[in-house]
Each structure stands twice: as structure tokens, then as C-alpha cells.
MIKE-555207 format. One line per 10 residues: number of its first residue (from 0); their letters; for each residue x, y, z of C-alpha. Coordinates in steps of 0.1 Angstrom, whole numbers, plus 5000, padded with zeros to 4 digits. Example, Ala and Ser with C-alpha at 12.3 -4.5 7.8 and 13.67 -1.06 7.14 Angstrom:
2
0) as) 5123:4955:5078; 5137:4989:5071
END
This chain:
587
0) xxxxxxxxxx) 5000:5000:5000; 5014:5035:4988; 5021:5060:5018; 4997:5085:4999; 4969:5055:5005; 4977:5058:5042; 4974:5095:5043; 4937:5096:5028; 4911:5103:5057; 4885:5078:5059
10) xxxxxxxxxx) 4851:5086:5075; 4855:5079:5115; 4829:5056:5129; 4796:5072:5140; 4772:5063:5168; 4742:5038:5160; 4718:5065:5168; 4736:5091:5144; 4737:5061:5112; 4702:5061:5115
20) xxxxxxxxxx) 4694:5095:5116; 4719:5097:5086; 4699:5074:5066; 4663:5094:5075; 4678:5124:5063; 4692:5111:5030; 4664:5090:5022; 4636:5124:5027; 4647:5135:4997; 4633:5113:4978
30) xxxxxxxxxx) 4596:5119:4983; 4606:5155:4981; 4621:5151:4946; 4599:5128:4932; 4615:5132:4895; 4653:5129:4905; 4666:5092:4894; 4697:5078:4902; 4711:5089:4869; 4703:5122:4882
40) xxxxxxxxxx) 4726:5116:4915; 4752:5104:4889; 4751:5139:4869; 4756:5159:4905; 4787:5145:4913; 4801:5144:4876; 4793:5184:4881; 4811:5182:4914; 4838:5159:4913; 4842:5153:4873
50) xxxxxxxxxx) 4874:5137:4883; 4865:5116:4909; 4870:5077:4904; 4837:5064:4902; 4840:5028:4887; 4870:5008:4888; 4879:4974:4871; 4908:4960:4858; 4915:4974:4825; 4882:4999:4821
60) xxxxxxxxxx) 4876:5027:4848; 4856:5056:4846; 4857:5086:4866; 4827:5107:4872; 4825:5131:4844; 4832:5097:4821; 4803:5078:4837; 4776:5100:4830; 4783:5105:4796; 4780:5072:4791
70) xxxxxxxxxx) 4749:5068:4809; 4737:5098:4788; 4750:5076:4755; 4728:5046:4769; 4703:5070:4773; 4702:5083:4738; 4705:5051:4727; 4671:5042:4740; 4654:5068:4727; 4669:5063:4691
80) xxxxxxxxxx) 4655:5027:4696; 4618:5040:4703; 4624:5026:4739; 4588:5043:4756; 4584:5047:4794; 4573:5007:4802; 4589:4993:4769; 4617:4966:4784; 4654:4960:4778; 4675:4928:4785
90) xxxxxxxxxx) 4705:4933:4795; 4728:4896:4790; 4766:4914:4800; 4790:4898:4826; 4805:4924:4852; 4816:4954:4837; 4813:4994:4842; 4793:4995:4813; 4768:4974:4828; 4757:5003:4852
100) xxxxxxxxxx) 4759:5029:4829; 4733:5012:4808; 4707:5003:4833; 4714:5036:4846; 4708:5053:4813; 4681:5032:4797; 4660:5036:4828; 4664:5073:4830; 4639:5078:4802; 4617:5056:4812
110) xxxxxxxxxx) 4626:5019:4802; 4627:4985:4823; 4661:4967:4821; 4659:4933:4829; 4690:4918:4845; 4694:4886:4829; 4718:4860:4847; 4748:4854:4824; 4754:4816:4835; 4718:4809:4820
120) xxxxxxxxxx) 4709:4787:4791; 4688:4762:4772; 4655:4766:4788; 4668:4784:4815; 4674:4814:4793; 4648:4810:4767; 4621:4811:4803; 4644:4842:4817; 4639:4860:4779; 4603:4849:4781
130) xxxxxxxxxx) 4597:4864:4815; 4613:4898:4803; 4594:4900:4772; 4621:4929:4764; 4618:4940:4728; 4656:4949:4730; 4683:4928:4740; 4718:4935:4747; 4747:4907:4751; 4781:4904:4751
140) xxxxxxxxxx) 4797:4892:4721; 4807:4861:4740; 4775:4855:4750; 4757:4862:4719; 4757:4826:4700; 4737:4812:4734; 4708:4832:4726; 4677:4810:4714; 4652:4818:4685; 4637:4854:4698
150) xxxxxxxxxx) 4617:4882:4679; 4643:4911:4697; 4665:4933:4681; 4698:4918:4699; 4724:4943:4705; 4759:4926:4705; 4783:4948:4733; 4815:4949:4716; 4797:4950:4680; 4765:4967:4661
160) xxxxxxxxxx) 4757:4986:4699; 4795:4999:4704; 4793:5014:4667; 4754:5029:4677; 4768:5045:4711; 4796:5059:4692; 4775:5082:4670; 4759:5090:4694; 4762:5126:4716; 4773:5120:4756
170) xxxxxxxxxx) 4761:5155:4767; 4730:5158:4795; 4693:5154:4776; 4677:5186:4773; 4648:5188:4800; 4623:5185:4761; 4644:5153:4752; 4636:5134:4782; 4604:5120:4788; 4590:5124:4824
180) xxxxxxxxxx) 4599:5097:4849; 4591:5095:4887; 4606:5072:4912; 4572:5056:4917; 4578:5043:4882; 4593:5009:4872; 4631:5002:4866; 4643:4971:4866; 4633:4934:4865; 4654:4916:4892
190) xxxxxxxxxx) 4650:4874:4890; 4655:4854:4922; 4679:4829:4926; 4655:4798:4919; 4671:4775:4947; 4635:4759:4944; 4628:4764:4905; 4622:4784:4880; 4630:4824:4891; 4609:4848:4894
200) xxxxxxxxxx) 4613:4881:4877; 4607:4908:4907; 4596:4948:4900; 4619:4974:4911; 4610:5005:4907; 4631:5035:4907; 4620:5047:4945; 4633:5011:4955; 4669:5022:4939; 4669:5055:4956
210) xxxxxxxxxx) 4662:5040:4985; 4687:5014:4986; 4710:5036:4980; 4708:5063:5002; 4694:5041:5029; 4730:5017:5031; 4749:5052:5023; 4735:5064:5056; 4743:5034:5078; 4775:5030:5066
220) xxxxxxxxxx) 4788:5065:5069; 4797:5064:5029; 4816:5095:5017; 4838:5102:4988; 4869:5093:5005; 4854:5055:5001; 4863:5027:4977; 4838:4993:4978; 4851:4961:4969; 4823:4942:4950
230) xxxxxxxxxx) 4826:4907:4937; 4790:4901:4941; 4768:4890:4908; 4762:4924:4888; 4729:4910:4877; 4715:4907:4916; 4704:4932:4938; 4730:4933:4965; 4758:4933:4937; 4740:4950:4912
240) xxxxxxxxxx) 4721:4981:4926; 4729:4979:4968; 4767:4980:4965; 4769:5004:4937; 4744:5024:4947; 4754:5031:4984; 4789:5044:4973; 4774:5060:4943; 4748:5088:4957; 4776:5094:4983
250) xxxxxxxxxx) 4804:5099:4958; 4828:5074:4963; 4838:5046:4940; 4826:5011:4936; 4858:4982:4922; 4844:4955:4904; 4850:4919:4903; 4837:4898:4876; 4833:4870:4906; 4845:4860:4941
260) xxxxxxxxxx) 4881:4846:4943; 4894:4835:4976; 4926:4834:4967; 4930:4870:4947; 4904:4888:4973; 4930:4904:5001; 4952:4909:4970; 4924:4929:4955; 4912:4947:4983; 4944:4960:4991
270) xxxxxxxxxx) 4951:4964:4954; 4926:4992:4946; 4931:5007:4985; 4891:4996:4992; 4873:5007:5025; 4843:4985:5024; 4836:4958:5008; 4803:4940:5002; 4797:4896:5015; 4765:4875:5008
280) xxxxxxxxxx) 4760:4842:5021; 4790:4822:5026; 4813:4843:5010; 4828:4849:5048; 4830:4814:5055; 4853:4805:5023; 4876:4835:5035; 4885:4823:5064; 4891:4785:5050; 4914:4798:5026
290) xxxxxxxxxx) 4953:4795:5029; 4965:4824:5051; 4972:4856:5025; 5001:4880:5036; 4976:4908:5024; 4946:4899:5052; 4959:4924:5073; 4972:4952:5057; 4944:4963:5040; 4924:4996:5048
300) xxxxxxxxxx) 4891:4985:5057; 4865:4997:5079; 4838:4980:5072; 4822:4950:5060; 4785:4955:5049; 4762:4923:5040; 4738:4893:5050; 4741:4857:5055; 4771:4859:5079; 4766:4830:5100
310) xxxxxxxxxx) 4771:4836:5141; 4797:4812:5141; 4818:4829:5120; 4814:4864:5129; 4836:4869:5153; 4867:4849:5138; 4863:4866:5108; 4859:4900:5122; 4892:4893:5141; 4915:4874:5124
320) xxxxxxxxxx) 4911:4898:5092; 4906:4930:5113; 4878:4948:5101; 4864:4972:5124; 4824:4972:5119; 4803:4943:5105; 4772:4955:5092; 4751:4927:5087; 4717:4935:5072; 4682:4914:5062
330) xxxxxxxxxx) 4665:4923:5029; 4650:4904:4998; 4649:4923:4957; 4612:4917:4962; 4604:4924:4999; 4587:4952:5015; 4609:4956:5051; 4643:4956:5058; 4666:4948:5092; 4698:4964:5102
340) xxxxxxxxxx) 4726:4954:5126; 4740:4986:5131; 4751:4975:5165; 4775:4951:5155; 4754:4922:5181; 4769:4891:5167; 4746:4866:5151; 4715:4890:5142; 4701:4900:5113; 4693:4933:5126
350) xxxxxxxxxx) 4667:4950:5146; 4640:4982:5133; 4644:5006:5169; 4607:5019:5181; 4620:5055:5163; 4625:5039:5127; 4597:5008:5135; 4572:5025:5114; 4593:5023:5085; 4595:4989:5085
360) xxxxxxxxxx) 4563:4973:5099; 4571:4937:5104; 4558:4909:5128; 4567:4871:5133; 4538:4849:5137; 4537:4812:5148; 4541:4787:5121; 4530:4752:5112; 4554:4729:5096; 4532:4703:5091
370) xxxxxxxxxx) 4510:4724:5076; 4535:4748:5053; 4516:4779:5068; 4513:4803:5096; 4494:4786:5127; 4458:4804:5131; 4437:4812:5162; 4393:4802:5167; 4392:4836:5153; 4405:4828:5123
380) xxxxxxxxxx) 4435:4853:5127; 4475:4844:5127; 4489:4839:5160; 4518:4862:5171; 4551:4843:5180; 4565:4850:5215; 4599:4863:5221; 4626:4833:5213; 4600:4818:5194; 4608:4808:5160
390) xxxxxxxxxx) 4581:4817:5130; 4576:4829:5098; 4585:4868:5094; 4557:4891:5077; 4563:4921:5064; 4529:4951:5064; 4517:4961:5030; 4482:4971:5041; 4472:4999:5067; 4493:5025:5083
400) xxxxxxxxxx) 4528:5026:5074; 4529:4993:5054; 4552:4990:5029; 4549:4987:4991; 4549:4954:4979; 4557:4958:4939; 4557:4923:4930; 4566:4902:4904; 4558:4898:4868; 4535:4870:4873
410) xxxxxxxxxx) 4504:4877:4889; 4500:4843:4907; 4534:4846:4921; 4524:4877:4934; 4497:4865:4948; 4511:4837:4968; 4533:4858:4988; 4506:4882:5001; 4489:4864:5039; 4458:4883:5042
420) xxxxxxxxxx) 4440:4881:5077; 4465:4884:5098; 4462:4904:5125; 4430:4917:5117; 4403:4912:5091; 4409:4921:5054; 4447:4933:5068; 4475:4927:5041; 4512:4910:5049; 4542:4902:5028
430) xxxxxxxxxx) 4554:4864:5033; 4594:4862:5034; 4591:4828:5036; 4620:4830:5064; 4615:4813:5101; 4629:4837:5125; 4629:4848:5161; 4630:4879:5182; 4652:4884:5217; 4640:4907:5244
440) xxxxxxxxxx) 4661:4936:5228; 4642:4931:5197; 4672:4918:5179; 4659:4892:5149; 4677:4859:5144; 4673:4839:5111; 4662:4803:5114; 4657:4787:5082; 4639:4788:5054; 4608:4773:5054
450) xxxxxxxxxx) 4606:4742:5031; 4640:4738:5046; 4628:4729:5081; 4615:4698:5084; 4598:4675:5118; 4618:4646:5133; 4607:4625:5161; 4573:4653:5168; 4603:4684:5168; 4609:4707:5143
460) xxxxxxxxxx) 4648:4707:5129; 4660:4742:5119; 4688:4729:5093; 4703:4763:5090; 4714:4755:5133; 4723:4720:5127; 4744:4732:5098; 4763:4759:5118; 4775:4737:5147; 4791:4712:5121
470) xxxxxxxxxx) 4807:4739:5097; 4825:4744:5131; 4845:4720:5129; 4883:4714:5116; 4878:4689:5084; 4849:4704:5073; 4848:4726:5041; 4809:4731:5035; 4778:4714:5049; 4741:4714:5037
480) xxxxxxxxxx) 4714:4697:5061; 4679:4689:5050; 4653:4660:5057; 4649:4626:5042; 4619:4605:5041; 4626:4571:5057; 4601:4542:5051; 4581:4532:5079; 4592:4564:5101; 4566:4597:5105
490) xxxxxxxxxx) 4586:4630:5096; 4619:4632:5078; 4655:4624:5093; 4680:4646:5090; 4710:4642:5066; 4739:4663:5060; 4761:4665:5031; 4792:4674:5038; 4826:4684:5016; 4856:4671:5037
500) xxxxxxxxxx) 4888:4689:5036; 4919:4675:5057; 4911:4667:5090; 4879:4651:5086; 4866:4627:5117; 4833:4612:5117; 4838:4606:5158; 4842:4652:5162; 4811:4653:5144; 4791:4624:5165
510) xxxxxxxxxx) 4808:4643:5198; 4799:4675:5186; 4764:4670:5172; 4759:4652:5207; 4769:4678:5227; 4749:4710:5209; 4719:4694:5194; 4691:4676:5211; 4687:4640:5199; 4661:4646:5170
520) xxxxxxxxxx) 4682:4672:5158; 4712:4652:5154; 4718:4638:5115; 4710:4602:5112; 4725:4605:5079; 4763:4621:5068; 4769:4622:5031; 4804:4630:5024; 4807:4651:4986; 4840:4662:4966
530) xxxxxxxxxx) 4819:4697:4963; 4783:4712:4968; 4761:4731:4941; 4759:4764:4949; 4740:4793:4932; 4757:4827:4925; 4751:4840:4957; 4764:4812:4972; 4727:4796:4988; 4729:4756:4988
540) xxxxxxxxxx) 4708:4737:4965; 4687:4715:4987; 4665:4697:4956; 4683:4672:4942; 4702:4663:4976; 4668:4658:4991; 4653:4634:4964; 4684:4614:4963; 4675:4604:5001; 4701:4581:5021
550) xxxxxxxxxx) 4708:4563:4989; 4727:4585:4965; 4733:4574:4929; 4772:4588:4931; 4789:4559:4939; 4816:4580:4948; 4796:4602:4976; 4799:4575:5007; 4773:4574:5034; 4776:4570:5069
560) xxxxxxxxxx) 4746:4567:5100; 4748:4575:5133; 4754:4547:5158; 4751:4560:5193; 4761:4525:5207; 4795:4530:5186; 4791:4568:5196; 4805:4576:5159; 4793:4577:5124; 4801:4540:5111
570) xxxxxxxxxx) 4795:4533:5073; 4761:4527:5061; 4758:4487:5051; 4738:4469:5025; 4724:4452:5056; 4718:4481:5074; 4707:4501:5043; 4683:4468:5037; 4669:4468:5070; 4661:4503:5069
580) xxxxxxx) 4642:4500:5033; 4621:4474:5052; 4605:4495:5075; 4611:4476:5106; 4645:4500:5116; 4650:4513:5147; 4655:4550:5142
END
């Protein structure tokens, strides 16, 4: 790190109270400026700081000034097309600063960019496409021969669209060249991840974007003295909008990464100098299994801003890399509330204090897992959880100071995440399909997913805690826990596939398992993989590991039961695997 990198001030850590009062303040101006779009925050600080480093990548940066005459290029290029306010735009392009500048500019006169996954194809892409219904579509020239048969124009990045931008004028639209846009208006088509099939295609609208942005600008202090590390999936929201936003409206600069590298990461970040850098899921986790990097520790940062970081984690990874402040959040593209750790309490998700609680309406009710749904009362009404109690978080979208649910393309899908009747008659709530509980302090605490937790011996399992106390231990590269069904037994059993690394002892896990977990918690099953399927933003894929039961078809994934007599995990027999299959097991 240059001695110049040292000298640069870098915003000193505020108090809770004073990161969300920074966030109120920056996020009032939206409702006050209805007709200012991100684009908009783009052309103020190219007017203010022209030479300010905006986005950074290896081989292509662009300062301030550069980025928003690109974004006006994009822009022009949209309205040359005949792009109308609602008309739709897919954007195919792997992780580049271009990619911003388009969304940015296509949306800024009124179209919907739909941010296509890049690792799609087949049927995967062709439903992706469908869903979009985007009369324009722009791809990378390396992506451009996976394209199926499709009545868009396709616009080939590093072909026929470089040669259109090119004639085309990079100076600010004149106020009778733009068409009118609010931030109530819709943006962007953001898909889920499909861990449990197809995705979904979510609405975003340009108040969503605004708010993102200033909101995780105001909680994490973000001021032009700032670099963010993002390796996160451009075509996401996190990686896409969140992290480049936040540094954005604030002036800083965002580095991007095509993907996450373990091994180049502390390389990177102290590389391009970064102050923050953006995690999702397990991206933590893989950090701290990686070989020790000299550059772990000499690095700048001051914060860390995500979700997913597990509890047991947290606090090796905050100290053996030294970052100062975690800031662990809980949010989904499509929902309607939002939590924050601002406090740093290891293991939440966050917490909405009684002055910002109107924001963010939210409640936890009690939920069946036999039944796949929230547990109701005589009256007819949803029952609300107690504190420590685990259930299925709800999000207002009816009534005072609900939030706006925008949905998803598909009108059914929208439909199924909307719980009506919940704490009154005819009241509205968003589903996040996400168990969680609430301490005395009001601190949240994830659970599971639902669909994930499954009933063993008359007690529900939470995999997502029988997971943690097993990627604990030394041997043990990555772990997914889910349910199996298992003739002639009521409920599922729990299994857990596990990638082994040096170190590996089926007798830590039985003595661990035994010692945190009650016994229906405790896998019957251990399935020991050379690697785990992942999605982009590193959530397991439960599907296929669930059908395949206690009797995989890889002949190469050995599988071992529990055998508290041997108090170990002993390899599972054709006997025993025979006796089980009959029913007549003792489980």
C-alpha cells in the first residue's frame, strides 16, 4: 500500500443513533424530489467531482464526468431505439462498468432493464427472455451465440451497439428530450435465485433504487473518500444496485470483480486501497478457510456490509482479518421491510428501533410445519410468535405505514406471497418465507427457510442450526442439512452433506452433534461430497440432495449413519441400508 493511501482520511465511525438518523435524512429526499433518478445523483457529482474515480475494474475505469456521459449515450441510445416509458430491455453482459451505465441510462427515460443472469441457458434462458418480454436485447459478444430463436432486436456489446453509442452525443438530455419519469415508476426486473425452480422476475422501481442507496449510504457513513470492493453477481440486487448504489449517491467509487476469488480477494482489496467491501451468504465462510494471505491484514478496511454471515463465524472473521464494523443486514429484491445490525450484536440480522419501526412494519407469527403455513387462532387470525419463538416473518403492506409490495411479473406469484387476515380482518402481509425469532432487545435471528425445516421425532429441525455447529469443525469445508423421508418412520431424518477437507473425523462430528443438538436434531445420515452446488450468491441447492435420500446414485459420495452404541458415524451397510428400506428399523 502506497504511503499517499495511508494518508487519505477515511470517515470515523459514528454512533448507532447518528447512522440512522443519517439514513432518515438522505432517504427524505426522495419523496421531496419525486423526478430525480439515480442517473440524476450520477450527473451531480460528475458536476462536482468530474474527476472523481467512480467505477474501477481492471483494465476499464471511469471517473465521474466519464460515467455519466456514458449513461447519457445509453440514454440516447434508448430513445433512438423508440424505447417508451414501460417498453423493456435485456441486459445479458458479465461484470463490467458498462453494465451500470446502461441500466442507469436506459431507465432514466423511462425503460425497464431486465438483469438477465449470464450463466443461463437452454430453457433456463429462453424462460428468463420469456419472462422479460424485452423487445431489445443487449449481450456480450461472447454470450451472443447462446441466445435462442427470439423476435428482439439483439444488441451485440462489443459489436452493432459499440458502433450505435459511438454516433451518438454523451452530453445531458435537454429537459424536452427526456420523457417524464418519477421514482414511483418501474426500473428494473430483478430474478430470484431459483434454489426451488424456476426464478421469478421481481419489479423494482426507481423509488426502490433511491432507496437502497441512500438508505445503506447512511448506515454505513459512505463519503467520497470511500472505495467498495464488490465481487458480488452484477445482475442481483446486492451486487447489482445495493453495492453500487450506496457508494454512488455518496460519491465514492465502487471496484468491480467479475466473481469471488478467495485466493485473489486480500490481494484485490488491498490492490485498489478499498474501505468497504460488500459479503453475501457464505462468501465469509470460504475467506476464512482459505490458505493464510500475507495481504489479510494490511488492508484499509473499515467496514464489512452484508447478510448471511453466520454467528459462528462472525467473530473469527471479524478478528483474524481485522475489520472494524460488521454490518450485517436482512433484505430480499422483492420484499417490502428491511433489518439492520447497526450495533454490530453478533449473530443478528438486525433489529427496526421503536423510532425507525414505522418504517418497517414487520411481525413474526407462529408457524405450522406440518401444515406449510402460519398457525391460526378460533378467530380465524394468525397467531403472534413470543419472544425466542421461532416463525415465519411478515412484512405490512396494508394499513398504516405498510410497505409497498411491487411484485413480480407473474400475477400468481404475486399473489402467493401476500397472507391476508393476519392480524385483523381484510389486513394485508408480505410472506418472506423465512422462520425467524425475536430476543428481548428486539434483535431478529434467522432460522431457516421454510421448506427447509423439516419434523423429526414430533420436533421441528431448523437445518440452517444444525448446519452451523458442524461447519465448526476442523475437516469440514461446507455442509448442507435437509430432511429425508425414511420408510416406515413419521417425519423426515436429518442428513447432511458434507465436503471434507483435511482433518475430517466422523467421531468430532458424532461428539459435537451430541453435545449442541438435542437428539432429533442430530443427522441420522452424513453424506460425504468432493463439492456442493451452489447458486451465484452462494445459497445451497437443497433439491436434488433431498430426492436422492440416504441412497445416492454417486457411487463416489459415501454414506455414513449414526450409531450411538459405537458413539460415531460407522458406514452405512447393504444390511443396514436393507433393514432400513424394510421398515422395521429402529431409528
Amino acid at each position: 500500500m502506497s504511503a499517499a493511501a495511508l494518508e487519505m482520511p477515511v470517515s470515523k465511525p459514528l454512533p448507532p443513533s447518528r447512522l440512522w438518523l443519517k439514513a432518515m435524512e438522505l432517504t427524505a429526499r426522495i419523496e421531496a424530489q419525486p423526478k430525480r433518478l439515480f442517473a440524476d445523483v450520477i450527473s451531480e457529482w460528475a458536476a462536482k467531482t468530474p474527476d472523481a474515480p467512480a467505477l474501477l475494474m481492471q483494465g476499464h475505469a471511469l471517473n465521474y464526468a466519464a460515467a455519466f456521459a456514458l449513461i447519457n449515450k445509453y440514454a440516447r441510445w434508448a430513445l433512438a431505439q423508440g424505447v417508451k416509458p414501460g417498453d423493456r430491455v435485456a441486459l445479458i453482459v458479465p461484470t463490467c462498468p458498462d453494465y451500470v451505465a446502461a441500466w442507469a441510462g436506459i431507465t432514466m427515460v423511462g425503460g425497464i432493464v431486465a438483469l438477465v443472469n449470464t450463466q443461463l441457458t437452454g430453457d433456463s434462458l429462453a424462460h428468463a427472455l420469456r419472462v422479460a418480454d424485452a423487445a431489445h436485447i443487449i449481450v456480450s459478444s461472447a454470450l451472443a451465440e447462446t441466445l435462442p430463436e427470439t423476435k428482439a432486436k439483439i444488441w451485440v456489446m462489443g459489436g452493432n451497439l459499440d458502433a450505435a453509442l459511438a454516433s451518438l452525443s454523451s452530453e445531458p438530455l435537454r429537459a424536452d428530450e427526456r420523457p417524464v419519469v418519477s421514482v414511483k415508476d418501474a426500473a428494473l426486473l430483478i430474478y430470484t435465485s431459483g434454489t426451488t425452480g424456476l426464478p421469478k422476475a421481481a419489479h423494482v422501481s426507481h423509488h426502490r433504487i433511491m432507496s437502497w442507496g441512500h438508505w445503506f449510504a447512511g448506515l454505513m457513513n459512505a463519503s467520497p473518500e470511500d472505495r467498495l470492493y464488490n465481487c458480488l453477481p452484477i445482475h442481483h440486487s446486492v451486487g447489482g444496485v445495493v453495492a453500487i448504489a450506496s457508494m454512488m449517491v455518496a460519491g465514492g467509487s465502487v471496484v468491480l470483480a467479475e466473481k469471488f476469488s478467495a485466493r485473489r480477494f486480500w490481494a484485490d482489496i488491498v490492490k485498489w486501497d478499498c474501505t468497504v467491501f460488500q459479503y453475501i451468504g457464505e462468501l465469509c465462510r470460504y475467506l476464512l478457510k482459505a490458505p493464510p494471505a500475507d495481504e489479510s491484514r494490511q488492508h484499509r478496511l473499515r467496514l464489512a456490509c452484508g447478510n448471511g454471515l453466520r454467528g459462528d463465524v462472525w467473530e473469527e472473521f471479524q478478528q483474524r482479518f481485522a475489520i472494524p464494523q460488521i454490518l450485517e443486514f436482512y433484505a430480499a429484491t422483492e420484499g417490502n421491510f428491511s433489518l439492520f445490525n447497526v450495533e454490530g450484536k453478533v449473530g443478528s440480522i438486525g433489529r427496526n428501533p421503536p423510532f425507525i419501526a414505522h418504517r418497517f412494519p414487520a411481525t413474526i407469527v407462529k408457524f405450522d410445519t406440518d401444515a406449510g403455513k402460519p398457525l391460526r387462532g378460533e378467530d380465524g387470525l394468525c397467531i403472534a410468535a413470543e419472544r425466542g419463538e421461532a416463525g415465519e416473518a411478515l412484512g405490512r403492506i396494508s394499513g398504516s405505514g405498510g410497505g409497498r409490495f411491487e411484485g413480480y411479473t407473474s400475477k400468481d406469484e404475486t399473489e402467493r406471497k401476500i397472507l391476508r387476515d393476519v392480524l385483523e380482518q381484510g389486513d394485508a402481509w408480505f410472506r418472506t418465507g423465512d422462520l425467524m425469532r425475536m430476543d428481548d432487545k428486539g434483535f431478529y435471528y434467522f432460522v431457516d427457510r421454510i421448506g427447509d425445516t423439516f419434523r423429526w421425532k414430533g420436533e421441528n429441525v431448523a437445518t440452517a442450526e444444525v448446519a452451523s455447529v458442524i461447519a465448526a469443525l476442523p475437516g469440514v469445508a461446507d455442509v448442507n442439512v435437509y430432511g429425508v423421508n425414511v420408510p416406515g418412520a413419521d417425519g423426515r431424518a436429518g442428513m447432511a452433506a458434507i465436503v471434507r477437507e483435511a482433518g475430517f473425523d466422523p467421531n468430532l462430528v458424532f461428539a459435537k452433534v451430541t453435545e449442541a443438538l438435542p437428539v432429533y436434531a442430530r443427522p441420522l445420515f452424513l453424506r460425504l461430497r468432493s463439492g456442493m452446488d451452489l447458486t451465484e450468491t452462494f445459497k445451497q441447492k437443497k433439491t436434488v440432495l433431498v430426492k436422492d435420500g440416504f441412497n445416492p446414485s454417486e457411487e463416489n459420495d459415501p454414506v455414513l449413519i449414526l450409531d450411538a452404541a459405537a458413539k460415531t458415524y460407522v458406514p452405512l451397510t447393504p444390511e443396514r441400508l436393507a433393514e432400513i428400506n424394510s421398515g422395521l428399523a429402529q431409528l
